[in-house]
KOLLUM-331799 format. One record per residue (C-alpha): residue in three letters; x, y, z. Coordinates in steps of 0.25 Angstrom, whole numbers, plus 2048, in hexadecimal, padded with zeros to 3 digits. Example, Ala and Ser with C-alpha at 12.3 -4.5 7.8 and 13.67 -1.06 7.14 Angstrom:
2
ala8317EE81F/ser8377FC81D/
This chain:
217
unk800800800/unk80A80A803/unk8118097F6/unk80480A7F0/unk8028167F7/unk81181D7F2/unk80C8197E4/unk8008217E6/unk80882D7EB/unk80482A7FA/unk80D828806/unk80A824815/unk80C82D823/unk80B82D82F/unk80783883A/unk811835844/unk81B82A846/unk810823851/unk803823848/unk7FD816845/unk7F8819838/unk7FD82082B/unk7F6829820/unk7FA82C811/unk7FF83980A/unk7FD83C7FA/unk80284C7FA/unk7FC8547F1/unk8098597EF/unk8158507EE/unk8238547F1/unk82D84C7E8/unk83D84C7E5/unk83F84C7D8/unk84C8437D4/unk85384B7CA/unk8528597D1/unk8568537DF/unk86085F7E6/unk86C85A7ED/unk8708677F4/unk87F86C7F6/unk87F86B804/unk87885B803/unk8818587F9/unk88D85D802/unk88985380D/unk886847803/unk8958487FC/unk89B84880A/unk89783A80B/unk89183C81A/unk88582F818/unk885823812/unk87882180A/unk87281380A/unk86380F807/unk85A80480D/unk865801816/unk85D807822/unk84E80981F/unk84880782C/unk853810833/unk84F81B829/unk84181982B/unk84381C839/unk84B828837/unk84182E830/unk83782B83B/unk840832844/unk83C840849/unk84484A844/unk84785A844/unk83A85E83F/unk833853841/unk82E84C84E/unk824842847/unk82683A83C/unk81B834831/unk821825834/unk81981C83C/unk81B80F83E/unk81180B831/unk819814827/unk82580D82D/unk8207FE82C/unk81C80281E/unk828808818/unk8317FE81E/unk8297F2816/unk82C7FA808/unk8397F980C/unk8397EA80E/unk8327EB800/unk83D7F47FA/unk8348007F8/unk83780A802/unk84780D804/unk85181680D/unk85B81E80B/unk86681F817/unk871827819/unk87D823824/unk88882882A/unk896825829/unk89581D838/unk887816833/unk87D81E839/unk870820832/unk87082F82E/unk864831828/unk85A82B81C/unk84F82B815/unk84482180F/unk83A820805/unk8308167FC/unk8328117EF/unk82980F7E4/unk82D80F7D5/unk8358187CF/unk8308237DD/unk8358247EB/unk82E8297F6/unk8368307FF/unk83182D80E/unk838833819/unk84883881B/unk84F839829/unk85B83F82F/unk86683D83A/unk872843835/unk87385182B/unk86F85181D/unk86D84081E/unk85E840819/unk86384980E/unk86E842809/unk86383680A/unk85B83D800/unk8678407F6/unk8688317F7/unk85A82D7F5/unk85A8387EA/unk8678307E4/unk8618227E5/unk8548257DF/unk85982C7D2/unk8648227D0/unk8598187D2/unk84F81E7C8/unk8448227D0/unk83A82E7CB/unk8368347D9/unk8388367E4/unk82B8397ED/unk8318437FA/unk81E8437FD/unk81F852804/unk82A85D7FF/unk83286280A/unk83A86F80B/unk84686480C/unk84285B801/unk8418697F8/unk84F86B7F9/unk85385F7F4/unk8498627E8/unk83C85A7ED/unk8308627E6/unk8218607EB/unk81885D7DF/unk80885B7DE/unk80284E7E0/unk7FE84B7D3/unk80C84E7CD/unk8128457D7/unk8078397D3/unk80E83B7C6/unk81C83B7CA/unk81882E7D3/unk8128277C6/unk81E8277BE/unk8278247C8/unk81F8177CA/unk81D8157BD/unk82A8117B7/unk8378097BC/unk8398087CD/unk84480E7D2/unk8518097D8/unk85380F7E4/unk8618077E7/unk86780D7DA/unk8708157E2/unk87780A7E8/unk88580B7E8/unk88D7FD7E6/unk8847F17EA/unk8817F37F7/unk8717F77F4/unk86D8037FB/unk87B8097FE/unk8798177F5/unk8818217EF/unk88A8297F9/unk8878387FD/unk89383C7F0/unk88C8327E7/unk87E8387EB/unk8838467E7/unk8888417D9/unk87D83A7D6/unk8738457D8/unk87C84F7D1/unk87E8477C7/unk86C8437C3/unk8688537C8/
């Protein structure tokens, strides 16, 4: 059901973090970051070519999904309750809902991001940090991973003034059914095109990223 819902342009909340039930959401306007105009800015670019995390996907979806239940600055409840939880962590058994981690040099989890997979679209959920700049690099990553893997959109559901800077626009409804369409409609994408050597889910490094997004803006 819950993939039927994404393919309908509908997604799952929750009021608090202790609610026993969940209700869905269809915007009438849709935020969405568009692939080709993604902006890397200077100053993220800086702290990806420093090499300061190593990025990673599936390799911790559950801690991710915890992270981003966490409170954080700016926000004391989260939208994940235990349903939204149990869901998403059974389309990741299924291979349909994946994470994007970045660590530090001593193995700690600095910060990530996950989100669902349908098709040729991905449908960005919910990003946390613990250390400076982690979730963004996660997103330069994610960003990385879904244009090498030939994926046509990627779904940010609200625009944020964060999500603006990095080129996420807010389109009507009806515009974003289209979008969703064709990127259901043709070849899935590969979300571990991005791997580097054989080891599946180890991506690019934060040089790599920077090359990579200069190279397809």
């Amino acid at each position: 059901m819950l993939l039927r819902a994404y393919a309908s342009g509908i997604f799952p909340m929750a009021e608090r973090a202790d609610s026993t039930d969940v209700f869905w959401v269809e915007p009438r306007r849709r935020g969405v970051l568009p692939l080709n105009a993604f902006h890397l800015p200077k100053s993220l670019a800086k702290t990806l070519k420093q090499q300061r995390f190593r990025f990673t996907a599936d390799r911790a979806f559950a801690a991710v999904l915890d992270g981003c239940a966490e409170p954080a600055p700016g926000r004391s409840e989260t939208w994940i309750n235990p349903l939204i939880a149990e869901a998403y962590v059974a389309l990741h058994d299924r291979g349909q809902a994946h994470s994007v981690e970045a660590w530090t040099s001593d193995g700690e989890l600095a910060g990530g991001l996950y989100g669902v997979r349908l098709g040729a679209a991905f449908f960005g959920e919910s990003m946390f940090t613990r250390r400076t700049d982690a979730s963004k690099c996660c997103l330069a990553a994610l960003v990385t991973r879904l244009r090498l893997g030939g994926f046509r959109l990627l779904d940010t559901q609200f625009l944020t003034s964060h999500l603006a800077g990095f080129g996420a626009v807010e389109i009507p409804a009806r515009d974003y059914r289209v979008q969703l369409s064709a990127a259901l409609s043709g070849t899935s994408g590969d979300f571990f095109a991005g791997d580097e050597g054989t080891v599946r889910g180890a991506g690019p490094s934060g040089k790599r990223i920077v090359q990579l997004l200069s190279q397809t803006s």
